[in-house]
C-alpha positions as CSV (number, residue, x, y, z in Angstrom):
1,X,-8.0,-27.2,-29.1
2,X,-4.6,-25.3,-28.4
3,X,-4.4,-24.0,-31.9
4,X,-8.1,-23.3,-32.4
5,X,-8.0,-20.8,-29.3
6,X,-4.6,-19.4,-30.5
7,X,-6.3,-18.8,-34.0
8,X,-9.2,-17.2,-32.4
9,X,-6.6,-14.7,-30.2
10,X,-4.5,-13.7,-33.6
11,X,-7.7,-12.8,-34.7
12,X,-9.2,-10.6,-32.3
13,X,-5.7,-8.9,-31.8
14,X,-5.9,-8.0,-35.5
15,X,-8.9,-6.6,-35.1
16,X,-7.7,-4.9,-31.9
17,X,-4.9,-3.8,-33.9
18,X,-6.7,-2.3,-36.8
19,X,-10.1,-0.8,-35.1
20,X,-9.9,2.9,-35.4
21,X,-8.3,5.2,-37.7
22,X,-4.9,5.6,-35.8
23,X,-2.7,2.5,-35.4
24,X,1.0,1.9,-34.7
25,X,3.0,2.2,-37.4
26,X,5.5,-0.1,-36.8
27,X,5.0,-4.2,-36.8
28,X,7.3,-4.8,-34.0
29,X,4.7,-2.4,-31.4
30,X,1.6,-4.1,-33.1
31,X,3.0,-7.3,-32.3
32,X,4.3,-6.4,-28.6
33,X,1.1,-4.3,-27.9
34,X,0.1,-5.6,-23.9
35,X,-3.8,-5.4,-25.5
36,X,-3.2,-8.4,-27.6
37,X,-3.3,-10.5,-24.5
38,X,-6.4,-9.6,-23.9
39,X,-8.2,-9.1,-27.6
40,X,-10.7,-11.8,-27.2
41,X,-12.1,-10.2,-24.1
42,X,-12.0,-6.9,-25.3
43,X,-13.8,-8.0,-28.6
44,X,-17.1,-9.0,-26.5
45,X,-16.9,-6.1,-24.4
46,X,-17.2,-4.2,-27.9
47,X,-19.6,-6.5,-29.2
48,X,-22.0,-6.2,-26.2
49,X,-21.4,-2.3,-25.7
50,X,-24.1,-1.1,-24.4
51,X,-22.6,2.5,-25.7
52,X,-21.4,1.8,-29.0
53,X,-17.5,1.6,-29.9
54,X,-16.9,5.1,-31.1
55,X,-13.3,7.2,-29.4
56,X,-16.2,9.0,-28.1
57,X,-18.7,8.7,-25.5
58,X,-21.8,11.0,-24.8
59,X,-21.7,11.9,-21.2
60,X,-25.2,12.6,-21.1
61,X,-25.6,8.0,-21.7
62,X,-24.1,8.0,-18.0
63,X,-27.0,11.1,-16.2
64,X,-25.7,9.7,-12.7
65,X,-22.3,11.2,-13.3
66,X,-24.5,14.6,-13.9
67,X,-23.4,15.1,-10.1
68,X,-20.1,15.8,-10.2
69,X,-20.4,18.4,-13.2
70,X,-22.9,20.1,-10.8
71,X,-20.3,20.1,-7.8
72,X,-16.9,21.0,-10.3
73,X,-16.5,23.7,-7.8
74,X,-16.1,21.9,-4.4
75,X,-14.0,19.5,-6.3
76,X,-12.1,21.9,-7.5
77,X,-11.1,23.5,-4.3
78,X,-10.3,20.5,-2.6
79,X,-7.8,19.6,-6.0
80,X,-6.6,23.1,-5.8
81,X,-5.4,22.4,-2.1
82,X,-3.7,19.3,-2.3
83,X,-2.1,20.8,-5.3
84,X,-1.0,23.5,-3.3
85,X,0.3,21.2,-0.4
86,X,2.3,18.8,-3.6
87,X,0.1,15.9,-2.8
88,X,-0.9,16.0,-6.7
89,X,2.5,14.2,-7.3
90,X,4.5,11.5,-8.9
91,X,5.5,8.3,-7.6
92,X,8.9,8.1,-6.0
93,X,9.1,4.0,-5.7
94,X,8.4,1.6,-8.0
95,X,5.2,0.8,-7.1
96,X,2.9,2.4,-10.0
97,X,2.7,0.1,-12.3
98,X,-0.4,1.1,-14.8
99,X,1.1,5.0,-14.6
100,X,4.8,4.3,-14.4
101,X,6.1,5.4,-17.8
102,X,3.7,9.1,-17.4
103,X,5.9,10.1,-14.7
104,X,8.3,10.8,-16.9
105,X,6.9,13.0,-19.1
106,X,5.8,15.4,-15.9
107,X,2.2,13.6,-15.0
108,X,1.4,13.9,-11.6
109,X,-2.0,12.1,-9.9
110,X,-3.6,11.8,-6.3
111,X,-5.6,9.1,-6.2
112,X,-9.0,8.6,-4.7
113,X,-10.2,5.3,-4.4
114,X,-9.0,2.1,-7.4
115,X,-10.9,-0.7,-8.1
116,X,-12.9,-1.4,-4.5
117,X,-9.6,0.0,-2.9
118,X,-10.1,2.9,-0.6
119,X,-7.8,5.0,0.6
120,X,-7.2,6.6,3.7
121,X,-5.5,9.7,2.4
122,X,-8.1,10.6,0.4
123,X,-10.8,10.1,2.6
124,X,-9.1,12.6,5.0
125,X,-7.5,15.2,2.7
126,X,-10.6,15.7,0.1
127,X,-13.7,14.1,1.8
128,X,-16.0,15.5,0.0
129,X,-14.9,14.2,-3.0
130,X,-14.6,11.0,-1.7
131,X,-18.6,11.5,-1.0
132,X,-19.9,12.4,-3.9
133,X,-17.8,9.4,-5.8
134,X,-19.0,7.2,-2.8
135,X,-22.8,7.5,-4.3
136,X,-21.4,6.6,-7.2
137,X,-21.1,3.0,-8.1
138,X,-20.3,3.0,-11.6
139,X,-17.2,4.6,-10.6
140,X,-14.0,1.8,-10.4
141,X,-11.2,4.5,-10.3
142,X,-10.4,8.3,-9.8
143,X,-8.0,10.4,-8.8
144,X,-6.8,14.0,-9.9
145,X,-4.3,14.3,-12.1
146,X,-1.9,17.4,-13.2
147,X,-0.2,18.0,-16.8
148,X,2.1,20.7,-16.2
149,X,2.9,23.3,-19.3
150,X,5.2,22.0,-21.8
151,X,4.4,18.2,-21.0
152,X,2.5,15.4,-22.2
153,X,1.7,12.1,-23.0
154,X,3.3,9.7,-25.6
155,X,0.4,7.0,-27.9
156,X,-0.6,3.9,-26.0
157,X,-3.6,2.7,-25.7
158,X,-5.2,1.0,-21.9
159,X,-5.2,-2.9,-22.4
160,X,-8.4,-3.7,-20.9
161,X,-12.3,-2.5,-22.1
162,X,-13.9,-3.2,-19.4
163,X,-13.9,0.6,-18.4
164,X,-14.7,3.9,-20.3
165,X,-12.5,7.1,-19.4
166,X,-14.3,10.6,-17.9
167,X,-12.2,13.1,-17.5
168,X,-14.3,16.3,-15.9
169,X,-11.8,19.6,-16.0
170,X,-11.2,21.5,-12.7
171,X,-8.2,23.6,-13.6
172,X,-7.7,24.0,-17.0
173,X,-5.9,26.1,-19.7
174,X,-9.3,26.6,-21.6
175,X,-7.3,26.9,-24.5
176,X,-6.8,24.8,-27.6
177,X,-3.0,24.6,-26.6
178,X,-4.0,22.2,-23.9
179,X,-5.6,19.0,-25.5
180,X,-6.2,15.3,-25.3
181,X,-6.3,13.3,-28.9
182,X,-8.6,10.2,-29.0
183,X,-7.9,8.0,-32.7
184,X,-7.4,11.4,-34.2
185,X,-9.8,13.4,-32.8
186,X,-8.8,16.1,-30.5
187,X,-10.7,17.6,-27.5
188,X,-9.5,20.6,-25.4
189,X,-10.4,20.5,-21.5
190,X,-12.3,23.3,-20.0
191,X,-13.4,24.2,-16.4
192,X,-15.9,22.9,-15.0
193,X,-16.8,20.7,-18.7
194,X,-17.0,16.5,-18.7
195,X,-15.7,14.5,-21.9
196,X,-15.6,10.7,-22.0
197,X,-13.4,8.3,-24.5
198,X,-12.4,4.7,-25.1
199,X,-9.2,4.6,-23.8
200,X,-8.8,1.3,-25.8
201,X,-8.1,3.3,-28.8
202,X,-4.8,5.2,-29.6
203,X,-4.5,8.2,-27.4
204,X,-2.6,10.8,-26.2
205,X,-2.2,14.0,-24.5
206,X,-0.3,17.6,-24.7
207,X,-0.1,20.9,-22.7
208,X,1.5,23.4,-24.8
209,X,0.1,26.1,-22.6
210,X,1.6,27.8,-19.6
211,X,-0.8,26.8,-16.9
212,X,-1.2,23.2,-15.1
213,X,-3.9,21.0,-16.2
214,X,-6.0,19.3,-13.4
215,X,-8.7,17.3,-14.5
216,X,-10.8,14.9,-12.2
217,X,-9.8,11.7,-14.1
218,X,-12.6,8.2,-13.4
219,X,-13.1,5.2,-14.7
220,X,-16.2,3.9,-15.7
221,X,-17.5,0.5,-15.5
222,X,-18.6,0.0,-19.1
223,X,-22.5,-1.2,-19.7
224,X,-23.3,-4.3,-21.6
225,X,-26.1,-5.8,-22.1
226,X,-25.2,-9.5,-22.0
227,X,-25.0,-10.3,-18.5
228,X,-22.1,-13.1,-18.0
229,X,-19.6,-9.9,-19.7
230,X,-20.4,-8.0,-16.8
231,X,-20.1,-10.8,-14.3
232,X,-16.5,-11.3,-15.8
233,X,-15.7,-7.7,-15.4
234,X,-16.5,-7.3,-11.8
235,X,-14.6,-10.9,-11.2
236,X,-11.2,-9.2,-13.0
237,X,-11.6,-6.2,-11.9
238,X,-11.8,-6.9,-8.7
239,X,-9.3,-10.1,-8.6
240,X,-6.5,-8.1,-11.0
241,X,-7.1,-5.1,-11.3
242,X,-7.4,-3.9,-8.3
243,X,-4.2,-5.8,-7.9
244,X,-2.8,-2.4,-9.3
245,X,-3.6,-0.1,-6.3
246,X,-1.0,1.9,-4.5
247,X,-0.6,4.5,-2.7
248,X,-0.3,8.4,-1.9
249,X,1.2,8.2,1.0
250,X,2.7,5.7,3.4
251,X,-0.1,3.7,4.7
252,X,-2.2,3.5,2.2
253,X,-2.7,0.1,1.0
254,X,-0.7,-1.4,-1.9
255,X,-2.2,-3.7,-3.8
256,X,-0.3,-7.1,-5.0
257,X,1.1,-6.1,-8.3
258,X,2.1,-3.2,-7.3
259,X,4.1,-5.0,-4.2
260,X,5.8,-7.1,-7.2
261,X,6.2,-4.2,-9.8
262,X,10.1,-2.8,-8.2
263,X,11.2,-6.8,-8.8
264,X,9.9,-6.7,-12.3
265,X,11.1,-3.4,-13.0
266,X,14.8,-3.8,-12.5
267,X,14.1,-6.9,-14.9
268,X,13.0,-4.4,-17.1
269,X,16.5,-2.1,-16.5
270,X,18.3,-5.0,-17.8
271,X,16.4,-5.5,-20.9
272,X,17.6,-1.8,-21.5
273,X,21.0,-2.4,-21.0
274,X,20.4,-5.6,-23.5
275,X,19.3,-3.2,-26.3
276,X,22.0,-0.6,-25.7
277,X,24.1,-3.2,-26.2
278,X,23.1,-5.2,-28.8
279,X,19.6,-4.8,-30.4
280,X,19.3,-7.7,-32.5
281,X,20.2,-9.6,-29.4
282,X,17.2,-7.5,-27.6
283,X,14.4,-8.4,-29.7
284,X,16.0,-12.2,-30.5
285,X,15.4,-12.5,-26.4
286,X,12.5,-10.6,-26.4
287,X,10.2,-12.6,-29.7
288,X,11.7,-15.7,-28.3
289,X,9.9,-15.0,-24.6
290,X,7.1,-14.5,-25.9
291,X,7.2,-17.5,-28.4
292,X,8.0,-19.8,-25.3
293,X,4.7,-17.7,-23.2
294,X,2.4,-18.4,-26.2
295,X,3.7,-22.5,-26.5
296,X,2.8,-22.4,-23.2
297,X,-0.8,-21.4,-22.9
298,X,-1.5,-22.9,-26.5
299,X,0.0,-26.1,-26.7
């Protein structure tokens, strides 16, 4: 059995590998891409999309989210205030796992509720917000999040489809300068306007303006239409992911992974030190981990 299911995981992460127009260029990131782990689930999530599999998704297939287009303008206040206080901000621990590597590049966030997480915070610094997402159950993530001028995002694609990505614009550029690129096609955020993508294909984003970007950023359970997929989603979702949770300010809950991610991390720092010092030695280490990881699910 061990080498049947490993045959039937190379195959769906070629597949994941090769769906859409762009791909990674290089055979070391195919091969190292954190989707592969989680190919075969992906591939029913696209073959029981209840939206098609397009970068691409018509908002109008979601009408409940028609609510928050129709309050941009309270949401926007209550983002332009915590802006204005710096609660829109990086992380300054370790303890940001999905986001970690954005901060970097100058991406802020506030979050407002993660995966059946609340938070506190958010609930007492932009309540109404927090309302409107409240009637919304669809909803597993959001928070606002700030691209400042002159920064951006590098290509990655999210590892797990069990979500779609709305991204409604509060505080924008409105200009072609400031844009997000979806498997080569690009979309430019304006105020007050809704887009929504697969975040499971390449992506990435640039503000080559000089204005912020604040964008009221969701995820969206994805519709299927073969019920034990969904059943699965909600069950990891709510048992891992939500494992990711952290917070904005101290006393907001943490969730597990997150708790783990500054051990794992400085794990990570050596590794670096590793390939400054020797990069054959780097990725000998590295292809033999994961040689070892897959012997030991598979065999």
């Amino acid at each position: 059995m061990g080498p049947a299911i490993l045959a039937i995981f190379v195959l769906c992460a070629i597949y994941v590998q090769t769906r859409g127009v762009i791909r990674h260029e290089r055979w070391q990131r195919k091969i190292t891409d954190h989707a592969n782990f989680l190919a075969p689930v992906n591939c029913l999530f696209y073959a029981f999309s209840k939206v098609g599999n397009k970068p691409y998704v018509d908002v109008k297939q979601f009408p409940e989210l028609r609510v928050l287009q129709e309050n941009w303008e309270t949401i926007r206040d209550e983002a332009l205030t915590l802006n204005n206080e710096a609660q829109i901000k990086a992380s300054q621990d370790y303890d940001d796992l999905g986001f970690n590597s954005f901060f970097r590049r100058g991406w802020k966030r506030f979050y407002l509720k993660w995966y059946g997480n609340n938070l506190t915070s958010a609930e007492t610094l932009c309540p109404k917000t927090v309302a409107l997402l409240s009637q919304l159950p669809s909803v597993k993530g959001a928070m606002f999040t700030m691209l400042p001028p002159g920064s951006g995002l590098m290509r990655h694609r999210d590892p797990y489809a069990g979500s779609l990505r709305y991204h409604l614009g509060l505080v924008t550029p409105n200009s072609d300068q400031c844009y997000i690129d979806v498997d080569g096609q690009k979309y430019s955020w304006r105020d007050g306007e809704a887009v929504m993508f697969d975040e499971t294909y390449i992506h990435y984003a640039q503000n080559d303006s000089d204005s912020n970007r604040i964008i009221l950023f969701l995820d969206i359970k994805r519709p299927v239409t073969f019920a034990p997929i969904d059943w699965f989603n909600q069950l990891f979702s709510r048992l891992v992911i939500a494992g990711s949770a952290t917070k904005n300010v101290d006393g907001d809950k943490v969730g597990f992974l997150n708790r783990m991610f500054g051990t794992l991390y400085k794990v990570r720092l050596l590794g670096k030190k590793v390939k400054q010092f020797n990069k054959p030695l780097y990725y000998a280490l590295q292809y033999s981990l994961y040689a070892l990881l897959i012997y030991w699910i598979f065999f």
